[in-house]
TORPA-4810 file (N, C-alpha, C, O; in nm, 3 decimals):
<nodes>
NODE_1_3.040_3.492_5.930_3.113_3.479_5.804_3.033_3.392_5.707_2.972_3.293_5.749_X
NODE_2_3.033_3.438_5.537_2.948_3.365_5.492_3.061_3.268_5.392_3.172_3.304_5.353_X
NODE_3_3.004_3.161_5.371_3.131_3.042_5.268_3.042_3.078_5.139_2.930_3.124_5.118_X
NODE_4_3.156_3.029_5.061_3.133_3.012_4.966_3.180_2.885_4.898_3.283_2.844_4.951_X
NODE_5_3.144_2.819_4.811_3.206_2.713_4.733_3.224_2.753_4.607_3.136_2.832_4.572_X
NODE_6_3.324_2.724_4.507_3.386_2.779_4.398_3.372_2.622_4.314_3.481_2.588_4.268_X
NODE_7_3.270_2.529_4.289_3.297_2.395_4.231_3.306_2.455_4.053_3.238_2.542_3.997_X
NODE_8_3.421_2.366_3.996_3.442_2.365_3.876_3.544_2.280_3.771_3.585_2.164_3.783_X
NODE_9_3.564_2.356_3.691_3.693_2.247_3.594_3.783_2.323_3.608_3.779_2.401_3.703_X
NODE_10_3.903_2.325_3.508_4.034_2.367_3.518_3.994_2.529_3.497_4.060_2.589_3.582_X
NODE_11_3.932_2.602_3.439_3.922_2.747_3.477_3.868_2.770_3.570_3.845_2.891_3.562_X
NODE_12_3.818_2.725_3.684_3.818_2.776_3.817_3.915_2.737_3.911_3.930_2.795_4.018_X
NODE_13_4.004_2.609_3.861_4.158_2.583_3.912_4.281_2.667_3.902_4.360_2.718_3.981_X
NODE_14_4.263_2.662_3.763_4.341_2.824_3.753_4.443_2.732_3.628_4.555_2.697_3.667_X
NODE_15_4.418_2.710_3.539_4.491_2.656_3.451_4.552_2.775_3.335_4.479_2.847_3.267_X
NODE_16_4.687_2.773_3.333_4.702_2.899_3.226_4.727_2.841_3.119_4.826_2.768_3.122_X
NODE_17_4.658_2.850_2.996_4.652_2.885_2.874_4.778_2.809_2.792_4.888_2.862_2.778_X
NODE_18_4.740_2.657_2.734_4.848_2.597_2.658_4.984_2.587_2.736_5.098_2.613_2.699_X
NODE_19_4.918_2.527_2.894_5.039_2.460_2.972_4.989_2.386_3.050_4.870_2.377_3.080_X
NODE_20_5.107_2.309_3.103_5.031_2.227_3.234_5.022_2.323_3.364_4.958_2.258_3.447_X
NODE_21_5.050_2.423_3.408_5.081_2.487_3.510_4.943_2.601_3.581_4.875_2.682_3.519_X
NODE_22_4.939_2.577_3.683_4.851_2.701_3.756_4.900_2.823_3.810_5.002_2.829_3.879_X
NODE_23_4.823_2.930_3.778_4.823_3.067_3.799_4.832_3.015_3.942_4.788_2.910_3.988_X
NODE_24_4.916_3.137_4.018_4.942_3.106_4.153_4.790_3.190_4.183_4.711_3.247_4.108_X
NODE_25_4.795_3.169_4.328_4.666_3.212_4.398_4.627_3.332_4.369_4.514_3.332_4.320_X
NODE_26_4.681_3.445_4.379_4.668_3.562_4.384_4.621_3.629_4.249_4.565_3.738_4.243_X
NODE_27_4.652_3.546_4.138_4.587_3.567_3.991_4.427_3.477_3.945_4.346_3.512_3.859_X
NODE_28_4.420_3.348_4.041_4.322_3.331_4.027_4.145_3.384_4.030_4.105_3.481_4.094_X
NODE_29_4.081_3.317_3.966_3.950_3.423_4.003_3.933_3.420_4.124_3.977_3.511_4.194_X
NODE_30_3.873_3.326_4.171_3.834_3.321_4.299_3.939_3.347_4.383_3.870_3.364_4.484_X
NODE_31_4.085_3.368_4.433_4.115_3.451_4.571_4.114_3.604_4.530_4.142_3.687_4.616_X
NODE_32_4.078_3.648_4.388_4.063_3.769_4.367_3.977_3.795_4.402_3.980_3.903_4.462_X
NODE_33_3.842_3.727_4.396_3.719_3.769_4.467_3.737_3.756_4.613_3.678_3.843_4.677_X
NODE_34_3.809_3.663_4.688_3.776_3.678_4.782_3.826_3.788_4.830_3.785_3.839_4.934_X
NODE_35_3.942_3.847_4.743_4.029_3.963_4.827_3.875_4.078_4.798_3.845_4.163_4.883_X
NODE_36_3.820_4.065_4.707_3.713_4.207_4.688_3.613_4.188_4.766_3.536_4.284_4.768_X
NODE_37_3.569_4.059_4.864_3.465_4.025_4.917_3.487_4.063_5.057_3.404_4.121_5.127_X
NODE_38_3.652_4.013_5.108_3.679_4.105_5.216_3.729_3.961_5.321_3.782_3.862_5.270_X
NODE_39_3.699_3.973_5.475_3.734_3.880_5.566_3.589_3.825_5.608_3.582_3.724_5.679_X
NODE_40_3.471_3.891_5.564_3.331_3.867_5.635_3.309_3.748_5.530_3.199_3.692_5.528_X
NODE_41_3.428_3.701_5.428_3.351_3.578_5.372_3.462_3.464_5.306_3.573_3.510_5.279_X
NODE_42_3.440_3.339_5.284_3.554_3.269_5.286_3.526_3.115_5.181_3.474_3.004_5.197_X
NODE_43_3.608_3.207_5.047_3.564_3.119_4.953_3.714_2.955_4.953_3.835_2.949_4.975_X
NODE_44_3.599_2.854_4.913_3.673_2.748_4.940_3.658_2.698_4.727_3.563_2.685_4.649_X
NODE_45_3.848_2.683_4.713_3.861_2.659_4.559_3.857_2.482_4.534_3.948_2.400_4.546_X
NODE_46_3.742_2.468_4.503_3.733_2.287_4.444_3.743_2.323_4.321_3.645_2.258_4.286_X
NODE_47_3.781_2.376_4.215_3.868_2.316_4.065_3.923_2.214_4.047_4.007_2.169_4.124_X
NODE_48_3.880_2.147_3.920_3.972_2.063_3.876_4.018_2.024_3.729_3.974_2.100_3.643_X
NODE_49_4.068_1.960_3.701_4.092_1.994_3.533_4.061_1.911_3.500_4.088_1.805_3.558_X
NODE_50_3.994_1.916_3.400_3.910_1.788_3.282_3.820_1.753_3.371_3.802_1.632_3.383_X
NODE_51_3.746_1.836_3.451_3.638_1.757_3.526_3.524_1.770_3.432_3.525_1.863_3.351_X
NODE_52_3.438_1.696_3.436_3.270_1.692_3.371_3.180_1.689_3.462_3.202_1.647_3.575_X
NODE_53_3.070_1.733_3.424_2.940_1.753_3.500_2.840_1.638_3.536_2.770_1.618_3.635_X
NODE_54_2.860_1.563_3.407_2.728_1.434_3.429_2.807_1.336_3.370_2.780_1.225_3.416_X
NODE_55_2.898_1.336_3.281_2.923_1.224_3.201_3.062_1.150_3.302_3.146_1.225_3.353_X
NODE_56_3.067_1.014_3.316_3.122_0.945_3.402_3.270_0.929_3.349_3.290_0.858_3.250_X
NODE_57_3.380_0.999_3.417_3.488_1.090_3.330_3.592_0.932_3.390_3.599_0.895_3.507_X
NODE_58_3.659_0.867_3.271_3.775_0.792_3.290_3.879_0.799_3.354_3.955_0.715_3.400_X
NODE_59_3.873_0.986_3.354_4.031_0.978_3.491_3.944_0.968_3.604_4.007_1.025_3.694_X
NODE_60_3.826_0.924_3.654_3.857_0.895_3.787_3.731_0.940_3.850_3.641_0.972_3.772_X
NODE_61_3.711_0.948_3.963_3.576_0.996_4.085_3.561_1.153_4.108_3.458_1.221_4.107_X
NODE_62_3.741_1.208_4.138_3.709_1.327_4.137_3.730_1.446_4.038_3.728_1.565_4.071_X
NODE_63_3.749_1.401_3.917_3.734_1.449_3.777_3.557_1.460_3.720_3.527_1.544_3.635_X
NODE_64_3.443_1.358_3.784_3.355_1.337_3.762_3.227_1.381_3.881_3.170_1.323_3.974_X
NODE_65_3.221_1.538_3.808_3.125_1.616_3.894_3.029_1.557_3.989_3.045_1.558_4.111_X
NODE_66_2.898_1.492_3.909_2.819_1.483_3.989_2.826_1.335_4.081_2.729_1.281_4.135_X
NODE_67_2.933_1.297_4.082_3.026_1.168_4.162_3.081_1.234_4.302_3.057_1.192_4.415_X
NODE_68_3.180_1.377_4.255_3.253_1.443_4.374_3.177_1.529_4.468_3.168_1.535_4.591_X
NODE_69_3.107_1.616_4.332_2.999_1.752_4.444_2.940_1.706_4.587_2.928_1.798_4.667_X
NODE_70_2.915_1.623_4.616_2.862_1.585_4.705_2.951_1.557_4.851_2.900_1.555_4.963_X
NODE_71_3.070_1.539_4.825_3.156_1.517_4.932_3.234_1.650_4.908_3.345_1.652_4.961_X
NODE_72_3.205_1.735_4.853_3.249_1.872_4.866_3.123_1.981_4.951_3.131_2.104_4.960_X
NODE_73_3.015_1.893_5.005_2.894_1.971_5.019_2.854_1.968_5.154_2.839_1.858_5.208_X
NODE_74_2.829_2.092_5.230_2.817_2.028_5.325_2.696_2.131_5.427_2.683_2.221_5.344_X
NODE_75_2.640_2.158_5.499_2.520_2.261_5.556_2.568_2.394_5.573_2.487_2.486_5.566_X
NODE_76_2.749_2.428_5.605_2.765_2.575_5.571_2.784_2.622_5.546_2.839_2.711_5.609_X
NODE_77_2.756_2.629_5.362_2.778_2.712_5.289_2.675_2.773_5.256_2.566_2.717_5.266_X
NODE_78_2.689_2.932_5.200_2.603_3.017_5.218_2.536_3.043_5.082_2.422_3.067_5.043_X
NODE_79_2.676_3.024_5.019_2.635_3.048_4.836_2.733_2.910_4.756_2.839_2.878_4.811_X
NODE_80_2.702_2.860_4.669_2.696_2.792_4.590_2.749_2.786_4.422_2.668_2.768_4.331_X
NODE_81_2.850_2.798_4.407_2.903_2.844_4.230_2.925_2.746_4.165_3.030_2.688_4.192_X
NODE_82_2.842_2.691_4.064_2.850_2.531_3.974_2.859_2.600_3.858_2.775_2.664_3.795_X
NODE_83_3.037_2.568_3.829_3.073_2.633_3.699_3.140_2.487_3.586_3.258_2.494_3.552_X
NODE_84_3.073_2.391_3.549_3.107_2.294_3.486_3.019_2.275_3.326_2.935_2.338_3.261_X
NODE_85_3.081_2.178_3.316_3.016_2.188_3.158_3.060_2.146_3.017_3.007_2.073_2.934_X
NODE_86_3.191_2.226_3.016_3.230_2.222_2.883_3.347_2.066_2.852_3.373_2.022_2.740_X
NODE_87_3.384_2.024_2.949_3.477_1.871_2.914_3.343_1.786_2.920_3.397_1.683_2.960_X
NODE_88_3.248_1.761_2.913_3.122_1.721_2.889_3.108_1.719_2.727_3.003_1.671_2.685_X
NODE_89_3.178_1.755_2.657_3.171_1.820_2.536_3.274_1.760_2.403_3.263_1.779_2.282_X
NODE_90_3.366_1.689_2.473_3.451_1.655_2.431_3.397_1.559_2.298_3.285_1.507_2.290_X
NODE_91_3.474_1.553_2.225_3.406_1.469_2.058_3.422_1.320_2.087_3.393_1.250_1.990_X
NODE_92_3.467_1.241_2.218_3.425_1.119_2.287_3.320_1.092_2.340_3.259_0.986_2.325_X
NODE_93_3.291_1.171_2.399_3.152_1.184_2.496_3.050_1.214_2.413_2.938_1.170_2.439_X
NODE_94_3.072_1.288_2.305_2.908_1.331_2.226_2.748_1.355_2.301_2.649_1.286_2.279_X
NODE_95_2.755_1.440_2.368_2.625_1.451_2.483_2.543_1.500_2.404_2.590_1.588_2.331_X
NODE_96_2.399_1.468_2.387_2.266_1.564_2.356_2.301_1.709_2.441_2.373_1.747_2.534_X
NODE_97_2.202_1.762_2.347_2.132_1.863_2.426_2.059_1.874_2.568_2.059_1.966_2.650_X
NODE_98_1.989_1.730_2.569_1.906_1.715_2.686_1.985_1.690_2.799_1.993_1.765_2.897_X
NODE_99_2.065_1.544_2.779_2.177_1.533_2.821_2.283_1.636_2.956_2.335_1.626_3.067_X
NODE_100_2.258_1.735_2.837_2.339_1.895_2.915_2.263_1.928_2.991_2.280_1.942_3.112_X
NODE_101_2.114_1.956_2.895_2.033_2.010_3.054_2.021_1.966_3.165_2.043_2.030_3.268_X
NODE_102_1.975_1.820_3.156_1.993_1.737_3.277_2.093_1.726_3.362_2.072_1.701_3.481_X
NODE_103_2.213_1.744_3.312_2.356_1.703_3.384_2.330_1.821_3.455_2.255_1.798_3.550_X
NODE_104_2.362_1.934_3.446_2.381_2.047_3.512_2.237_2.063_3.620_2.258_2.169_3.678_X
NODE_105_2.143_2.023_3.657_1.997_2.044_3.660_2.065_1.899_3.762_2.042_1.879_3.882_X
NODE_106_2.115_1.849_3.709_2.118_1.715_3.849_2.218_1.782_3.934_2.174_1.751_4.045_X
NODE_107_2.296_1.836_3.951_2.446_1.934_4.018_2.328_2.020_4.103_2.350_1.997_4.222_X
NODE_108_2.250_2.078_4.095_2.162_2.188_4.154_2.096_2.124_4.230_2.063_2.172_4.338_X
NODE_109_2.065_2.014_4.195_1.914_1.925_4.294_2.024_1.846_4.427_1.994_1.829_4.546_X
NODE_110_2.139_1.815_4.365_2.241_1.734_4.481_2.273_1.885_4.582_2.281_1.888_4.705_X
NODE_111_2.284_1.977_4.508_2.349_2.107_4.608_2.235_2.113_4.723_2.248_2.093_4.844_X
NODE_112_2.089_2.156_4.629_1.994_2.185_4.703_1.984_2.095_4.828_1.974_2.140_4.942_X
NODE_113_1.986_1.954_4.794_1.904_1.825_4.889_2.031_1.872_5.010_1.982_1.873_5.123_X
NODE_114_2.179_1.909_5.006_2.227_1.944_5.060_2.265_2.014_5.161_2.306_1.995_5.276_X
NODE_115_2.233_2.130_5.065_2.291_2.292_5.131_2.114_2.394_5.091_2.099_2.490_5.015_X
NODE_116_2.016_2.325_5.175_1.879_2.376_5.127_1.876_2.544_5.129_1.808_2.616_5.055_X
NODE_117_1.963_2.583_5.228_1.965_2.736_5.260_2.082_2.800_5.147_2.090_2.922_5.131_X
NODE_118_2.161_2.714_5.079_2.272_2.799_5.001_2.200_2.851_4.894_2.103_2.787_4.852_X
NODE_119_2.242_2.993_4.826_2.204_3.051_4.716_2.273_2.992_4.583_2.346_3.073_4.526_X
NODE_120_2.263_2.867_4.524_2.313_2.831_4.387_2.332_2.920_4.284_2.235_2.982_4.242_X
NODE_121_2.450_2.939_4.234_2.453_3.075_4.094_2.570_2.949_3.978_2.688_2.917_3.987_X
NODE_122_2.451_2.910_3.876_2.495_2.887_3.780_2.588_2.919_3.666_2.531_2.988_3.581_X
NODE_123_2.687_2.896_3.643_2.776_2.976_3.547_2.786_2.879_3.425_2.802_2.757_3.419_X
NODE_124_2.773_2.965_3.339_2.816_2.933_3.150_2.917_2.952_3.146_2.978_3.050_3.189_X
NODE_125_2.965_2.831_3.078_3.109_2.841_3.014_3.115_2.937_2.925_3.016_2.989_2.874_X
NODE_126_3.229_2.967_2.902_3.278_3.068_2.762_3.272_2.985_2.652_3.309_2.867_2.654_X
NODE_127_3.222_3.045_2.549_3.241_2.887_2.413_3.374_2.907_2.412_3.457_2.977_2.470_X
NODE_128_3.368_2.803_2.310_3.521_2.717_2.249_3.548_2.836_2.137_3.471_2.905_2.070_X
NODE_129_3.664_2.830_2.144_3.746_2.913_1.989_3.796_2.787_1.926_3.812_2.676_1.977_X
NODE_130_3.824_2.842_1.764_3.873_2.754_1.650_4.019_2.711_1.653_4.082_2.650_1.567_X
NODE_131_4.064_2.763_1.792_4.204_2.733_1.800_4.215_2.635_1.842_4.301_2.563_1.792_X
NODE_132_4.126_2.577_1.965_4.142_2.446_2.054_4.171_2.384_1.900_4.271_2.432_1.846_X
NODE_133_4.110_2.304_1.838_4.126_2.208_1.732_4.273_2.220_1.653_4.317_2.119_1.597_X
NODE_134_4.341_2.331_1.650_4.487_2.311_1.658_4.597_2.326_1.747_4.716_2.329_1.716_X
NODE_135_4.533_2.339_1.894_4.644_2.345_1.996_4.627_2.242_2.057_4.567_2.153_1.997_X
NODE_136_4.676_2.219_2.203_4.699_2.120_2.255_4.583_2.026_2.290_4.596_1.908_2.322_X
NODE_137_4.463_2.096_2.278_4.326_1.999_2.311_4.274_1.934_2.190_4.157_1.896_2.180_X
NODE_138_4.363_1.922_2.098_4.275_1.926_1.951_4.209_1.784_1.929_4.111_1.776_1.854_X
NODE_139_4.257_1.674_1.991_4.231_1.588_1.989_4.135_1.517_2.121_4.131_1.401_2.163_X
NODE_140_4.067_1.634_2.161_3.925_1.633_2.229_3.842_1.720_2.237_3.760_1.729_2.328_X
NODE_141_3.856_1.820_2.113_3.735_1.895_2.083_3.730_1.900_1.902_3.829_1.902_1.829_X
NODE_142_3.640_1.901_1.877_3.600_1.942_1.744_3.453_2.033_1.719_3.373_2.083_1.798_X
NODE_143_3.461_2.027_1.589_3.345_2.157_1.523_3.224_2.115_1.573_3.143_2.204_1.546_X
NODE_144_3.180_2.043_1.621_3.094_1.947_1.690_3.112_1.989_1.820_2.992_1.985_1.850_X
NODE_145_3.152_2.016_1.895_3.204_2.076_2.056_3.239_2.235_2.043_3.192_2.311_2.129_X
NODE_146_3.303_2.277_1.961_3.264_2.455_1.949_3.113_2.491_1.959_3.060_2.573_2.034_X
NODE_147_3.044_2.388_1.842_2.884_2.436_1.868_2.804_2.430_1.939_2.708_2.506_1.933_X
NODE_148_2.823_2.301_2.067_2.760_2.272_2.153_2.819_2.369_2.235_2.748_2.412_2.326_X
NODE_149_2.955_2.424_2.221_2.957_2.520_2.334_2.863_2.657_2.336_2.847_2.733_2.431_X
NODE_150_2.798_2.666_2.189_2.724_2.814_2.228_2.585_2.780_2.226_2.493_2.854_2.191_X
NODE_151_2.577_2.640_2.275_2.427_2.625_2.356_2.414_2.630_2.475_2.304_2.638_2.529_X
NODE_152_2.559_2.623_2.558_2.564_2.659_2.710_2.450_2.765_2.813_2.377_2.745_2.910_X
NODE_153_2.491_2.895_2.716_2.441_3.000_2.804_2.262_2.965_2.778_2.228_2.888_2.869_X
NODE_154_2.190_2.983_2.724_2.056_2.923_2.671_2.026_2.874_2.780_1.972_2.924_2.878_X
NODE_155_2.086_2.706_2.746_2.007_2.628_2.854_2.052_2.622_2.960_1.978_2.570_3.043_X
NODE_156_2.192_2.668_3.011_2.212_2.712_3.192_2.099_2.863_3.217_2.022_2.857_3.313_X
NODE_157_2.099_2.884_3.203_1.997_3.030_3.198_1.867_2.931_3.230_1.827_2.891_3.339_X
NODE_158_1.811_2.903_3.084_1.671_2.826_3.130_1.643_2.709_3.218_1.532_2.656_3.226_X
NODE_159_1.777_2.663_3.299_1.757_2.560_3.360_1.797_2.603_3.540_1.791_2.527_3.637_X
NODE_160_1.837_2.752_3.539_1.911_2.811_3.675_1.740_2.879_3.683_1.688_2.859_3.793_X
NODE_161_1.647_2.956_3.579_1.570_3.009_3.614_1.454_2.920_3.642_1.378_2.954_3.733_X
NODE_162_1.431_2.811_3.576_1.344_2.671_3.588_1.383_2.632_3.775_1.285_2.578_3.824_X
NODE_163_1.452_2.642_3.836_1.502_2.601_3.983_1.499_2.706_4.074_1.535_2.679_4.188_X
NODE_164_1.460_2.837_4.047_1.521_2.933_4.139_1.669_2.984_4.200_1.693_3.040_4.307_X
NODE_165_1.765_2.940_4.084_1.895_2.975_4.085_1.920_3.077_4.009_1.844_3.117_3.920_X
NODE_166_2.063_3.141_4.048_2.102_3.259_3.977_2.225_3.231_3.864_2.314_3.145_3.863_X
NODE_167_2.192_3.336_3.772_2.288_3.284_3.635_2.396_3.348_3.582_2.385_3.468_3.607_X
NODE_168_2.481_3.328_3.529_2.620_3.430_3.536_2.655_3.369_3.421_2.671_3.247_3.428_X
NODE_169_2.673_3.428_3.310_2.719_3.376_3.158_2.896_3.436_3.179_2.935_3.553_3.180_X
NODE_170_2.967_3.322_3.193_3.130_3.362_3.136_3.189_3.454_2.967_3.276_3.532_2.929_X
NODE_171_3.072_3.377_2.915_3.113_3.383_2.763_3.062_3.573_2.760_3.139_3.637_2.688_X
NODE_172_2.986_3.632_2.803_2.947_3.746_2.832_3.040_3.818_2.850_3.028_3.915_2.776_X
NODE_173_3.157_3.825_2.930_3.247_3.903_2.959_3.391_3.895_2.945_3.471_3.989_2.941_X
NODE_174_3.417_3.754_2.938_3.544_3.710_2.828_3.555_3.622_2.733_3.464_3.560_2.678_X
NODE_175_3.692_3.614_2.708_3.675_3.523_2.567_3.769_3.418_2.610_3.832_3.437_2.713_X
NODE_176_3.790_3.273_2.519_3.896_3.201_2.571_4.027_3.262_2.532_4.018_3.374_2.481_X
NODE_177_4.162_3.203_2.548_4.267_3.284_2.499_4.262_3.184_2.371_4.212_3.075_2.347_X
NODE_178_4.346_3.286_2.295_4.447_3.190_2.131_4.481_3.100_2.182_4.434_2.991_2.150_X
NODE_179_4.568_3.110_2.273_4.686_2.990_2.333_4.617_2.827_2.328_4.675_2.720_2.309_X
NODE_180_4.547_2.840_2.341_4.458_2.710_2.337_4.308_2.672_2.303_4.277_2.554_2.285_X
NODE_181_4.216_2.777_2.294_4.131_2.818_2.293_4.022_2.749_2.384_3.912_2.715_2.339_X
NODE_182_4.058_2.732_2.499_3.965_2.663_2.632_4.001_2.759_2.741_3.899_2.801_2.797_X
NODE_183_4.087_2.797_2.778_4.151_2.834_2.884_4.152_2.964_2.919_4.142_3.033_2.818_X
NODE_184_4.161_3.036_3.032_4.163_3.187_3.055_4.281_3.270_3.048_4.380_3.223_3.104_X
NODE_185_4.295_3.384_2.992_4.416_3.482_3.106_4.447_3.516_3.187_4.405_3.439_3.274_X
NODE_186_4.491_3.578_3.223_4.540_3.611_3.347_4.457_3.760_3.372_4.420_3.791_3.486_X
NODE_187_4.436_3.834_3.274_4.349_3.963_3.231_4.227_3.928_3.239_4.149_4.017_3.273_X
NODE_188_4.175_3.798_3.213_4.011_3.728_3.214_4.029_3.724_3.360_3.974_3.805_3.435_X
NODE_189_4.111_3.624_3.401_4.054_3.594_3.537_4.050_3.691_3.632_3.987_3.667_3.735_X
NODE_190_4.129_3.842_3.612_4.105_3.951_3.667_3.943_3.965_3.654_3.866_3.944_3.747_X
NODE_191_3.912_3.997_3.544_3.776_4.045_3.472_3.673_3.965_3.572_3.611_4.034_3.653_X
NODE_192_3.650_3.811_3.570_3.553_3.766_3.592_3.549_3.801_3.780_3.444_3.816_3.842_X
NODE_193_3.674_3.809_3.836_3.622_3.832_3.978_3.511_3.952_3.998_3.405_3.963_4.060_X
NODE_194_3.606_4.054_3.894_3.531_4.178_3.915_3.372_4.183_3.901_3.287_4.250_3.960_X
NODE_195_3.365_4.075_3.791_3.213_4.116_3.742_3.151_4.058_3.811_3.041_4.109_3.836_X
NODE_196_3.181_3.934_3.872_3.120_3.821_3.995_3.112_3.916_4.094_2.996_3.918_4.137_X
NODE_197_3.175_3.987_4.144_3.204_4.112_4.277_3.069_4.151_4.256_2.980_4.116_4.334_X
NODE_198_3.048_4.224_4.154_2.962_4.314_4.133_2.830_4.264_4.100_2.741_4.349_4.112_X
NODE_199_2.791_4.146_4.061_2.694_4.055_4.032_2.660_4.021_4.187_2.548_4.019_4.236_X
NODE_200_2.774_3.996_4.249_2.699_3.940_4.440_2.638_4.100_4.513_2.544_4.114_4.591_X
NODE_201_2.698_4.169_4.476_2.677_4.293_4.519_2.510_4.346_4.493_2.426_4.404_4.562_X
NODE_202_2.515_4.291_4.355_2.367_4.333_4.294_2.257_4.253_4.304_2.147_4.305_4.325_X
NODE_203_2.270_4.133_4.292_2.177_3.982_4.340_2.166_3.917_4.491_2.068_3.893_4.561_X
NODE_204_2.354_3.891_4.520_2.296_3.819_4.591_2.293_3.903_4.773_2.275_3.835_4.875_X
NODE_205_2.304_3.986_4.774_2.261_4.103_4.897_2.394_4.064_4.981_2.378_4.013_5.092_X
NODE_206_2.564_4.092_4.917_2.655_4.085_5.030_2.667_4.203_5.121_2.744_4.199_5.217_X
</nodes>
């Protein structure tokens, strides 16, 4: 049986769209994938909400990626999914560019020193829509954090192919919802298992 790890923020937790509440299991991405992946493999969901990648997050240790990844890591996992990023972004935090690269680029080197045999597949956030700034996040994103969100795919791309990791752009195949403009549907999170299905199918030799 091969593992998988699912590490991320509240859209790989399963957060629905301008609430506090999670999509039960069965709508999430990941047990949708696992239902398409089958019993020969067994994905484990670390989501969390408002987590960040590099920047040292005030709620806490396990809100703060490259603090937790590591006690989520362990020799048998087979493949590797580091989908973080965008609460990194927030108009408190103000991160460079470089900043980003590095953060995400340090998440890969902790996996690697780790899990030397796991296949790492980098994922891009979806950018930000103009709605976050009047729904419930508005007062931790601004026009300043929409834009940094559509430098995501770029430099996860040039920083998954710089390592020998594989790359999976979110923003590629869905969009955020209105409802908040951070968050997924329930129709997205259908979408992304599928295309992840079909992306392991084609890359990573299931």
């Amino acid at each position: 049986m091969k593992k998988i790890l699912c590490f991320g923020d509240s859209n790989t937790w399963g957060y629905i769209p301008n609430s506090a509440q999670r999509y039960d299991k069965d709508t999430r991405w990941t047990k949708i994938l696992q239902n398409l992946l089958g019993d020969n493999y067994e994905i484990v969901e670390a989501g969390c909400c408002n987590r960040t990648c590099f920047i040292d997050n005030p709620d806490g240790m396990e809100q703060t990626g490259y603090k937790i990844l590591p006690k989520y890591l362990d020799n048998s996992f087979d493949i590797v999914l580091l989908a973080l990023g965008i609460n990194d972004i927030q108009k408190f935090f103000n991160p460079s560019l470089d900043e980003m690269k590095k953060g995400i680029e340090n998440l890969i080197n902790q996996t690697k020193n780790i899990c030397p045999k796991a296949k790492i597949i980098v994922i891009s956030p979806a950018r930000l829509s103009a709605f976050v700034k009047t729904q419930y996040f508005k007062r931790q994103f601004d026009d300043i954090s929409i834009e940094k969100s559509t430098r995501f795919a770029d430099i996860y791309e040039n920083i998954a192919r710089k390592n020998d990791c594989f790359f999976f752009d979110w923003d590629k195949i869905v969009e955020v919802s209105p409802l908040d403009g951070l968050h997924f549907s329930k129709e997205s999170h259908y979408k992304i298992a599928h295309e992840l299905y079909n992306f392991f199918l084609e890359y990573i030799n299931c």
